[in-house]
BAVEX-350752 format. One record per residue (C-alpha): residue number from 1; residue in one letter; x, z negated, y. Coordinates in nm, 3 decimals. Layout:
N
+-----+---+---------+---------+---------+
|   k | r |      c1 |      c3 |      c2 |
+-----+---+---------+---------+---------+
| NUM | a |       X |       Z |       Y |
...
+-----+---+---------+---------+---------+
***
This chain:
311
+-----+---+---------+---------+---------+
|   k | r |      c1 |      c3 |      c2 |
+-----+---+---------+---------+---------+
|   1 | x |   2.726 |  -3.229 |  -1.598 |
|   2 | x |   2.437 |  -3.294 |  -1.358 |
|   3 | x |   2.152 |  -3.085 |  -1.373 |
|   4 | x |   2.164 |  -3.123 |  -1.018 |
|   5 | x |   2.265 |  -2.762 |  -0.960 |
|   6 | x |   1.970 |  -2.572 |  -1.174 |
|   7 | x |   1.745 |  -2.753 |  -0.906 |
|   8 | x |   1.666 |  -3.096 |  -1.127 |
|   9 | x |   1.616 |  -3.403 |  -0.853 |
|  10 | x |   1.822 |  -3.719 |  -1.000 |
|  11 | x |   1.496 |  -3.862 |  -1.084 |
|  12 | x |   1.370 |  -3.580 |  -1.285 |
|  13 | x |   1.734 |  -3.574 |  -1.470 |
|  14 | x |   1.675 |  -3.930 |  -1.567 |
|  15 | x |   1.299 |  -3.866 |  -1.702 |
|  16 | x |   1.416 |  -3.582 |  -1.870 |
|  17 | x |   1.746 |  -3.692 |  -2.071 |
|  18 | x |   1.555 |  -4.021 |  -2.151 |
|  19 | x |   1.254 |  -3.802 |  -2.339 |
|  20 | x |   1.492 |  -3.576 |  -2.487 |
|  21 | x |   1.655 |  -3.843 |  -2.634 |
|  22 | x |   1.364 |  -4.031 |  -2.765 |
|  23 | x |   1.054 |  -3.960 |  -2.932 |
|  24 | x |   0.800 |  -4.185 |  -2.772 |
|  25 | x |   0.520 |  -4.288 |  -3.000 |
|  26 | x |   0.162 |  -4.314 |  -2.857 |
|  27 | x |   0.205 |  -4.661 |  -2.707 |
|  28 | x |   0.546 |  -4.579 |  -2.559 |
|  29 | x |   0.404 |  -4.265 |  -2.397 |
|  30 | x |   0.142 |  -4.458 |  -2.200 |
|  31 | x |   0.446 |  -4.714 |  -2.108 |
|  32 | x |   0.662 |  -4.438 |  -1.950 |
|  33 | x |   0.308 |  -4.298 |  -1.767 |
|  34 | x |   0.275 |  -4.659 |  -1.658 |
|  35 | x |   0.442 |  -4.638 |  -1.346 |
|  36 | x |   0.305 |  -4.415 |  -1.067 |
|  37 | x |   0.679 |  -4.284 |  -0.927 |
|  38 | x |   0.707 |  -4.214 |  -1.325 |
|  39 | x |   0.379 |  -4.041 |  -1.404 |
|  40 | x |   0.494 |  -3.783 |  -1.030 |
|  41 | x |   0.847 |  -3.737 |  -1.245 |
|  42 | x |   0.644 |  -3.630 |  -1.541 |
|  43 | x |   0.407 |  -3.388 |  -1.366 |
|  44 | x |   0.667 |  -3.226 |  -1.216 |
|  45 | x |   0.860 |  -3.166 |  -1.528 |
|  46 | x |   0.556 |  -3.074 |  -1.645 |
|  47 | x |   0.504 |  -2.778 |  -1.372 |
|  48 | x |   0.836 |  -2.654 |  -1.469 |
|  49 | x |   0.807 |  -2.661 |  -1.853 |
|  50 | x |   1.022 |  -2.915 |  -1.911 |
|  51 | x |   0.779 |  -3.134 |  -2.090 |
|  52 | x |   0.491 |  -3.072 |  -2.299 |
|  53 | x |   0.184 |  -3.215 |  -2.278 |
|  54 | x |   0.218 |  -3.484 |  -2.550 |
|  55 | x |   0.525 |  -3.598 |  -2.367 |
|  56 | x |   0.783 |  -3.442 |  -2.558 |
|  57 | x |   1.096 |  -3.256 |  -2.385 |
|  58 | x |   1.128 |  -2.930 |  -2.460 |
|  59 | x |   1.444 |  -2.803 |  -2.630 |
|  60 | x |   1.820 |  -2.796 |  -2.386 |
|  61 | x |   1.825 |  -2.409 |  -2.445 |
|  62 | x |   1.468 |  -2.357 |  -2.363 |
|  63 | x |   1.485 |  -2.590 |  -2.090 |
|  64 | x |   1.772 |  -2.473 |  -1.918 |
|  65 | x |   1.656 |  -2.077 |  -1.938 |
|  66 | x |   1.373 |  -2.198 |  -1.739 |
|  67 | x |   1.611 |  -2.377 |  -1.466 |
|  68 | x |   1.806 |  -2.060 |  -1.445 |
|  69 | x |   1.516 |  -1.787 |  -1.428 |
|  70 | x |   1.381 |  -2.034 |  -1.159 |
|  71 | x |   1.690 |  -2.070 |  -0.944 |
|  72 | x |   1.787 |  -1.660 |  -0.979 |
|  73 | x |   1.432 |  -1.654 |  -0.866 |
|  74 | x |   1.483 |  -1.840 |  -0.551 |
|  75 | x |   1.820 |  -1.691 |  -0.460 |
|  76 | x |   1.637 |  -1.396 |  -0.466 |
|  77 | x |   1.389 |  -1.463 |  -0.244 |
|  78 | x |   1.623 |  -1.620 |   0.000 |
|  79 | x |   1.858 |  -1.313 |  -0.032 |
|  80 | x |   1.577 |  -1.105 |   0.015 |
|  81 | x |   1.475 |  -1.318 |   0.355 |
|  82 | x |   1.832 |  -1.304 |   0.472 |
|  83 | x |   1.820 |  -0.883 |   0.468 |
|  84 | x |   1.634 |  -0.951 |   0.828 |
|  85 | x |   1.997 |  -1.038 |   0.966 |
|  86 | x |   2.083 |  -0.656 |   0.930 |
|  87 | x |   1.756 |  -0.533 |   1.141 |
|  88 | x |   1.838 |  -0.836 |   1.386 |
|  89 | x |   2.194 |  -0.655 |   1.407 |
|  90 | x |   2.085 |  -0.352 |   1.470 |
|  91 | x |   1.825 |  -0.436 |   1.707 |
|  92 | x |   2.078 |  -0.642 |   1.919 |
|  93 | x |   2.358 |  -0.402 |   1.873 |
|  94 | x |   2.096 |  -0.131 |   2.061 |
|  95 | x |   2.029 |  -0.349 |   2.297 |
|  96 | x |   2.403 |  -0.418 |   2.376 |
|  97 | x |   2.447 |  -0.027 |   2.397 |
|  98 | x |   2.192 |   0.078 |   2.602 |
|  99 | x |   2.129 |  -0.239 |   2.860 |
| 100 | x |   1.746 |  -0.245 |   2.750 |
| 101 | x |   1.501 |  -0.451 |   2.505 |
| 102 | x |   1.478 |  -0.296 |   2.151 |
| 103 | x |   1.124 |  -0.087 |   2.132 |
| 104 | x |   0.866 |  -0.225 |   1.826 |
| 105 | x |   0.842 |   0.155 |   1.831 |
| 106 | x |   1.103 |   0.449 |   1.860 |
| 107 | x |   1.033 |   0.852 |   1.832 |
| 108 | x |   1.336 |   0.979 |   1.651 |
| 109 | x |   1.352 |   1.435 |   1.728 |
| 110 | x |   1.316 |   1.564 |   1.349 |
| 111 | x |   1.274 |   1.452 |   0.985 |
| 112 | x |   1.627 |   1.498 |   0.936 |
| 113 | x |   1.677 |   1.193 |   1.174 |
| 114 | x |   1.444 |   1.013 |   1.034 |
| 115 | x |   1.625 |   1.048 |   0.665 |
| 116 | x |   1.923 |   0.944 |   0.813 |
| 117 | x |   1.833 |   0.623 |   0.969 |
| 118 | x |   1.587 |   0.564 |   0.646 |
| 119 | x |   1.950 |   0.613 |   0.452 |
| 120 | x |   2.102 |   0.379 |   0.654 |
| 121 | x |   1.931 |   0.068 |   0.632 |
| 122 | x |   1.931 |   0.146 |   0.275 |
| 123 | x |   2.303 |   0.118 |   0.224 |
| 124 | x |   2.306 |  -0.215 |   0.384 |
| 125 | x |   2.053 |  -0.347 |   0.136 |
| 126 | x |   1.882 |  -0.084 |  -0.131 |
| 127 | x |   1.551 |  -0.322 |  -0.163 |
| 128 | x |   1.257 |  -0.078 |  -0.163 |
| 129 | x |   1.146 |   0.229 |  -0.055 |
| 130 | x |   0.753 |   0.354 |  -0.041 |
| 131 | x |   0.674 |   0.728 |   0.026 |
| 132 | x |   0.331 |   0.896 |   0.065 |
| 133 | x |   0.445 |   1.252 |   0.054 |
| 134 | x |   0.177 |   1.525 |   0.101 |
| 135 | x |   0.402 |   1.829 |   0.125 |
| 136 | x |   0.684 |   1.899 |  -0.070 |
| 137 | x |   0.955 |   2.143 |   0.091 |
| 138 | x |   0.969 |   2.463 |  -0.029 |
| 139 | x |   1.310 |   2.555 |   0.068 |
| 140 | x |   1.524 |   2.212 |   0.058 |
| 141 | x |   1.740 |   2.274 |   0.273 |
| 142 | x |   2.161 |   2.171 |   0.223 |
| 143 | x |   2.071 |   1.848 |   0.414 |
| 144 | x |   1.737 |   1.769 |   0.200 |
| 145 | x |   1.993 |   1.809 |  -0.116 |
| 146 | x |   2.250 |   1.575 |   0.032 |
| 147 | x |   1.989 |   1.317 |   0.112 |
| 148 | x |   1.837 |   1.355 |  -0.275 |
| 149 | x |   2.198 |   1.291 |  -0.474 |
| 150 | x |   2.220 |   0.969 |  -0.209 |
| 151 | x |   1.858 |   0.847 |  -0.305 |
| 152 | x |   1.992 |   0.905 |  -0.669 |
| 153 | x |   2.301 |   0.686 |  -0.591 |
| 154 | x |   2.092 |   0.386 |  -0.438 |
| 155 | x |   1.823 |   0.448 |  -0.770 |
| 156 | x |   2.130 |   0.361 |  -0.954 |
| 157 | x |   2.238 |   0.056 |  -0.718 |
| 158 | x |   1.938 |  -0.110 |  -0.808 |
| 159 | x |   1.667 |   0.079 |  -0.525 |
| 160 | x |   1.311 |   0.018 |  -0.578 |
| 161 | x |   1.143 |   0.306 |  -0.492 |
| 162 | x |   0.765 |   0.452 |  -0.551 |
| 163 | x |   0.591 |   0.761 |  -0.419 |
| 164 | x |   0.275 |   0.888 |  -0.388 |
| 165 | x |   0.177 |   1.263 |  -0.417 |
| 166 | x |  -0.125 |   1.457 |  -0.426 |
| 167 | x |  -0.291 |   1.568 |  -0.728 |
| 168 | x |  -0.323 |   1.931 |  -0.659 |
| 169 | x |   0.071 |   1.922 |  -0.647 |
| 170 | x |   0.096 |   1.895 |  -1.003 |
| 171 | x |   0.023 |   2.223 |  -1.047 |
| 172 | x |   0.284 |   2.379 |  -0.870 |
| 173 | x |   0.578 |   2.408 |  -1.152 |
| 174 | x |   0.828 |   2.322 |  -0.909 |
| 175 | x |   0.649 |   2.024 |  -0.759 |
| 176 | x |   0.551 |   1.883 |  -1.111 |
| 177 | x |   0.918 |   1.922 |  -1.224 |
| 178 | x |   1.058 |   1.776 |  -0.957 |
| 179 | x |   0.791 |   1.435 |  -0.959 |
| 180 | x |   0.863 |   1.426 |  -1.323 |
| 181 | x |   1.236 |   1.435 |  -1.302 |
| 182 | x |   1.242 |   1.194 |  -1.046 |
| 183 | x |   0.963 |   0.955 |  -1.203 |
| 184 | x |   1.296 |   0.981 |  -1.498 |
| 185 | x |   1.554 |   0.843 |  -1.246 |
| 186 | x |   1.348 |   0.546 |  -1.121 |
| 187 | x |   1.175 |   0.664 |  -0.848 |
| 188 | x |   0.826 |   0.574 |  -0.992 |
| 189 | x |   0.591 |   0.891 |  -0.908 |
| 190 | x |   0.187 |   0.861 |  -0.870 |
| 191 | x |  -0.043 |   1.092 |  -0.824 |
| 192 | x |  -0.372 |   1.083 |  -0.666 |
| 193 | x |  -0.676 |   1.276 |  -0.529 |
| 194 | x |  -0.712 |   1.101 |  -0.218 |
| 195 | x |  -0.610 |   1.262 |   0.090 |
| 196 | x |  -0.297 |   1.100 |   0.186 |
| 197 | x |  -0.084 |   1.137 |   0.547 |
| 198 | x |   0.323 |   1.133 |   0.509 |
| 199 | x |   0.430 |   0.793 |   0.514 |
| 200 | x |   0.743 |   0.592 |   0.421 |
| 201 | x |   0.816 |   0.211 |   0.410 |
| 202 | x |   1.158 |   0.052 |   0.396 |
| 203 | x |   1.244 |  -0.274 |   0.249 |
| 204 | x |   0.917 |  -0.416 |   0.388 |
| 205 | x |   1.039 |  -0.393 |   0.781 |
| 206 | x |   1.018 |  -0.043 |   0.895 |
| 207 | x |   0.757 |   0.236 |   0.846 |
| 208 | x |   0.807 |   0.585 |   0.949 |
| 209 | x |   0.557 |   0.798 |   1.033 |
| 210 | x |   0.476 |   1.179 |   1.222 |
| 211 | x |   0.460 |   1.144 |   1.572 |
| 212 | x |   0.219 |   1.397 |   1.546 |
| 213 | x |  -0.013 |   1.519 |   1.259 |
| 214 | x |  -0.109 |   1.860 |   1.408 |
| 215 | x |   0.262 |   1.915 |   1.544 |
| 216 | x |   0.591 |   1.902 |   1.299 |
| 217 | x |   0.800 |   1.919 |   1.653 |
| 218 | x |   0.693 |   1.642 |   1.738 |
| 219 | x |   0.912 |   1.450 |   1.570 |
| 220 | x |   0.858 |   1.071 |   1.372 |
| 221 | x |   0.790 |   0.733 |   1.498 |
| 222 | x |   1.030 |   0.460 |   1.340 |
| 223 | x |   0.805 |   0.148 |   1.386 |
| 224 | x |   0.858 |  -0.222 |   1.359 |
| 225 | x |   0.676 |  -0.509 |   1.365 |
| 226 | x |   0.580 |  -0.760 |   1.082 |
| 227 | x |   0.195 |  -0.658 |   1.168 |
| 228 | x |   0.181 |  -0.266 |   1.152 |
| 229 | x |   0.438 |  -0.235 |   0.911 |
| 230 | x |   0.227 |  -0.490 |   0.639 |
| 231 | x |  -0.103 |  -0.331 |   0.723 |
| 232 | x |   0.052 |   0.071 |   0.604 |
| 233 | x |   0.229 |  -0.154 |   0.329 |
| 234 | x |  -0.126 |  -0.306 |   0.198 |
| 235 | x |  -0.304 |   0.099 |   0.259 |
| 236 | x |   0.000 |   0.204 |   0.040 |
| 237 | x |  -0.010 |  -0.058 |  -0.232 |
| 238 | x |  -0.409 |   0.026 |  -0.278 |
| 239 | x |  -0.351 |   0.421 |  -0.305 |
| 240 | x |  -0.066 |   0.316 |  -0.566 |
| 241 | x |  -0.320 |   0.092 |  -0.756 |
| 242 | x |  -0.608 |   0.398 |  -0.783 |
| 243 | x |  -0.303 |   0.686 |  -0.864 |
| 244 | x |  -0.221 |   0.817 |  -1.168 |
| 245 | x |   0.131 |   0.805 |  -1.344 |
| 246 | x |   0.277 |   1.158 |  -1.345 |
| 247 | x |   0.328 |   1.143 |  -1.745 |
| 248 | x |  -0.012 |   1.003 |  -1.780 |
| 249 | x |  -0.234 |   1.203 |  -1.568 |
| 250 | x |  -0.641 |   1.187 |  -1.668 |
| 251 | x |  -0.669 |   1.528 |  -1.558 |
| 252 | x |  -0.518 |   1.878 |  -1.518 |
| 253 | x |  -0.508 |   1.952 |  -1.133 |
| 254 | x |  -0.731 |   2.237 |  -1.206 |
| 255 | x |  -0.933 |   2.007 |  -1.379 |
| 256 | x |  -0.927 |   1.809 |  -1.043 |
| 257 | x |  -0.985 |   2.138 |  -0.845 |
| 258 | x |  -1.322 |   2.203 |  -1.057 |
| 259 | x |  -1.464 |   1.848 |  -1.000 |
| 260 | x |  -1.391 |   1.899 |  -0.646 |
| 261 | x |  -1.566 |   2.247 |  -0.644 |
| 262 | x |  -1.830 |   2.110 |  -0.786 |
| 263 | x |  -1.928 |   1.826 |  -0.534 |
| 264 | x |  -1.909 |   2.079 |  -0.269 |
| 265 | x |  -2.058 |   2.428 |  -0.357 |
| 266 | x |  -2.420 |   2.462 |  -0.419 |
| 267 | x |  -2.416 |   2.728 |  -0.663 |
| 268 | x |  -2.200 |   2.767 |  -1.007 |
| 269 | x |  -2.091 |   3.137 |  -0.851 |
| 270 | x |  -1.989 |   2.999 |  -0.531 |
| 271 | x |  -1.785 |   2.732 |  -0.713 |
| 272 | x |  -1.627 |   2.984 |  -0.914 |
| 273 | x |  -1.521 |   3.231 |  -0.664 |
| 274 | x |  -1.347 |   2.932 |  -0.513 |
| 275 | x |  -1.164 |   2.897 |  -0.789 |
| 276 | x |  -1.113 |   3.262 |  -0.898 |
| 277 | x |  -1.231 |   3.217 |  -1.226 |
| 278 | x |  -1.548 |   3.420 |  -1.416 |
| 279 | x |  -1.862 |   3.167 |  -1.413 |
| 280 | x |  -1.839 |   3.114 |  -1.792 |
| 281 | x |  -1.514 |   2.969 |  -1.735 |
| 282 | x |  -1.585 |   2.723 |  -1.485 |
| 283 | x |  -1.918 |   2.598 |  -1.669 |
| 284 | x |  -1.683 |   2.527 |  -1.988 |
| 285 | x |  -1.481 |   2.354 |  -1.759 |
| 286 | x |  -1.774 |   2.161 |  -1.616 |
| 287 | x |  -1.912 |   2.081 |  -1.978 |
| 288 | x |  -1.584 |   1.975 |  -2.103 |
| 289 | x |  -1.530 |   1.745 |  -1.797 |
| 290 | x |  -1.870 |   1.590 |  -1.833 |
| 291 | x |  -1.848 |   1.539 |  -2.196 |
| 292 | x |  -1.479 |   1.377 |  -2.143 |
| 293 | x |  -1.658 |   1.116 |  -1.871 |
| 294 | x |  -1.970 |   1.056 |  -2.078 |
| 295 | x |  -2.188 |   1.190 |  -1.847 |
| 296 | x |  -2.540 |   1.358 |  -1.878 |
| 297 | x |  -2.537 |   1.506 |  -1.560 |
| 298 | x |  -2.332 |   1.707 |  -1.326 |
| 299 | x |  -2.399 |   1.435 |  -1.044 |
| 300 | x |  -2.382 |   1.144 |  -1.224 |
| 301 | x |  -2.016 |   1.343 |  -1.365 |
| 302 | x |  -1.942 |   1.346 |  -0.995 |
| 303 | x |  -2.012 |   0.992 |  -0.975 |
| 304 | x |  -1.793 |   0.898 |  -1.259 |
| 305 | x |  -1.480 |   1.082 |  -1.172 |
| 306 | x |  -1.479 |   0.916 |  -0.851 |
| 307 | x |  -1.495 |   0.566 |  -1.001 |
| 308 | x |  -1.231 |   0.660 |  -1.224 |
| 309 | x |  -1.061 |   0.839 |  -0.899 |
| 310 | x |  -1.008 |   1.149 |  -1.041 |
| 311 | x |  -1.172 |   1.286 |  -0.685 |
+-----+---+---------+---------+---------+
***
């Protein structure tokens, strides 16, 4: 059988049978290297593992592991490039309905809209799904349900999904419950204690995002466009990279709430009546906290929690 079809040119079939069948002494090795078309073969057998550096051929089963991993690698990524076809479709297929070019940017009435269409490109091709989620709903409504089991059903279809909440959230029961349970599933949960705006990114093509911060009515924006959408995608990946896993959080969010009381209230009472706690309480809090981060002072404690972005 030619190794033709794990991605092997003939030439580097050749190298390779002839080293696994031989084991060329010093002076042989430099024969095989003598040739310059040879000594190309061998460096490219080389970059894929094939061969050692002493010339030897690595083992069939080790070598053709590699082959495979390396071709399920590329069908992947040509897969993954071929999952443009279905926002071509669309795009052409709204075009063909209503007579006009396809907007980079489209305001869609309500969230509930918004799910839907998110849902939809999903079923074609369950890739990944980003969220920055700020709020949480305190009523979920029958819809908001429906949408959940469906995001559980894609999870299982092999979905890759992260989101980002706030810290603070955490200490609502529900809220912490609900990240946790989900975090289960396989929709990775972070939190952080950065401000974050709602946000979510589908399979890399299409963001969604309030049409208006100050005004729920106002519906969301579905954008597209290889530009906008990898600029939010980068801002997203960097929150992800300074948030905390729910199960492994560094702090309580009342923890959180005290460091944050603490960089903005000039007095210990102030900071406390903020919090509703006695003064005694929130200086144990503050001592504990600033023994935790190593720190001899409450501003240089301030300046450690944000490095370690628990602020």
């Amino acid at each position: 059988m030619s190794l033709a079809r794990l991605g092997l040119t003939a030439e580097q079939e050749r190298v390779y049978r002839h080293l696994l069948r031989t084991r060329p002494s010093g002076q042989a090795r430099r024969a095989v290297e003598v040739e310059s078309e040879t000594r190309t073969v061998i460096g490219e057998l080389r970059t894929l593992g094939l061969v050692n550096e002493n010339l030897t051929a690595v083992s069939p089963d080790v070598a053709v592991d590699l082959l495979v991993r390396r071709r399920i690698t590329q069908a992947q990524r040509q897969f993954e490039g071929l999952t443009a076809a279905w926002d071509a479709l669309r795009e052409l297929t709204e075009e063909h309905r209503t007579g006009r070019p396809a907007s980079m940017i489209e305001q869609l009435p309500h969230g509930a809209a918004a799910a839907r269409r998110i849902h939809a490109v999903l079923a074609d091709h369950p890739g990944e799904l980003r969220t920055l989620r700020p709020h949480a709903p305190h009523h979920p409504s029958r819809h908001e349900h429906l949408l959940g089991t469906r995001h559980e059903h894609l999870l299982a279809a092999g979905l890759r999904s992260r989101t980002v909440v706030p810290l603070r959230a955490m200490a609502d029961a529900r809220q912490a419950d609900d990240a946790r349970r989900r975090h289960a599933l396989g929709d990775l949960h972070r939190a952080t204690a950065e401000p974050i705006r709602p946000l979510t990114l589908v399979n890399q093509s299409v963001a969604f995002v309030p049409a208006d911060l100050a005004e729920p009515a106002a519906g969301v924006l579905q954008i597209r466009g290889n530009g906008v959408v990898g600029l939010l995608a980068d801002a997203f990946d960097r929150i992800w990279e300074r948030a905390h896993d729910v199960d492994e959080l560094p702090v309580s969010p009342f923890e959180q709430q005290v460091l944050d009381a603490l960089t903005r209230h000039a007095t210990d009472e102030s900071a406390a009546r903020a919090l509703n706690v006695s003064v005694r309480k929130f200086r144990s809090h503050v001592a504990d906290l600033m023994d935790r981060l190593g720190a001899h002072t409450r501003f240089q404690a301030a300046l450690l929690a944000k490095q370690r972005h628990w602020l």
